[in-house]
N, C-alpha and C positions, 0 to 999 in steps of 0.2 A: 458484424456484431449481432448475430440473431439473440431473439429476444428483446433486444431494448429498442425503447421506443425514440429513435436519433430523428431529427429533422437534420436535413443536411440542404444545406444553403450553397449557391455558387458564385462566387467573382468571375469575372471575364476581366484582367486582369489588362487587356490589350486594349478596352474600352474605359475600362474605368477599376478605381481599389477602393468602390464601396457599392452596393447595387443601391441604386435609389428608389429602387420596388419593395425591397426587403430588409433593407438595411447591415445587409451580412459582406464582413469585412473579412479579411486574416488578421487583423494586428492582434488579436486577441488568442487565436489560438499558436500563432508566432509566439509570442507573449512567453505564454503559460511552458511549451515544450522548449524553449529559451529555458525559463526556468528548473524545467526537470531534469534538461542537461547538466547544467551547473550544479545541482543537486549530488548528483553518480559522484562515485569515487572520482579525484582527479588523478588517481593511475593505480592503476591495476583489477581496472572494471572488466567482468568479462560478461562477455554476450549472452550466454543462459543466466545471470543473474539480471538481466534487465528488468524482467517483473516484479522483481523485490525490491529493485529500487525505487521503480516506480510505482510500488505499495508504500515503501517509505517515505516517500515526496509526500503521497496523498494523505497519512496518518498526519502526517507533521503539520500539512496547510489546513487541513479539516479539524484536527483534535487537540494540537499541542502548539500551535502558534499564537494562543491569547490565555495561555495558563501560567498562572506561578512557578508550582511545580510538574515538572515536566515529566521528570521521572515516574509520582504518584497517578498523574495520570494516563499514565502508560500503563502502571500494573493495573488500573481499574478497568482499561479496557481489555487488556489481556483477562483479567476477572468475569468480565462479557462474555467472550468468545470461548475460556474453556472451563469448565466444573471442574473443579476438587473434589474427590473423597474426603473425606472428613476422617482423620484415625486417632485416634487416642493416642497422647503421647509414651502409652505404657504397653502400649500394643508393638509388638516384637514383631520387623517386618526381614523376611527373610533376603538377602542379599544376593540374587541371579549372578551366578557365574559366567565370565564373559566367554566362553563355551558353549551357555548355554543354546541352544537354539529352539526352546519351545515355543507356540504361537501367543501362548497367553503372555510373553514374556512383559509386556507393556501395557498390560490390561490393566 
């Protein structure tokens, strides 16, 4: 993981399942990857979508595990992450042909 700043801790596992120097365990990150499984589809998960799930896990336990509404706080983070153009509702927006292939097509 370049770039982030990880301290990575070690058990010796054969001696002991907690370090008494540093206090670094697994049950914790057992724990947690326990949980991100049980998260995934339970069937018909596929393997390239495993990032998404495990962006879904993280939105859920970080943003939307102690909300009301879940939905609304969903669209406010979507609202974060992308801008709208702002159009008048009177403004006539032309309708891209699914032919179309030009680059501005989603500008």
């Amino acid at each position: 993981m370049k770039g982030l700043r990880t301290a990575y801790l070690t058990v010796n596992h054969s001696i002991e399942f907690k370090n008494k120097e540093t206090g670094a365990c697994t049950n914790q990150i057992e724990s947690t990857w326990n949980a991100v499984k049980r998260s995934f589809p339970k069937s018909g998960s596929q393997k390239h979508l495993y990032d998404s799930y495990l962006v879904e896990y993280c939105i859920r336990k970080k943003y939307l595990k102690e909300t009301d509404d879940k939905f609304i706080t969903f669209l406010e983070l979507i609202k974060q992450v992308y801008s709208c153009k702002k159009r008048s509702p009177f403004t006539e927006v032309a309708t891209p042909s699914l032919h179309d292939t030009s680059a501005d097509l989603f500008d």
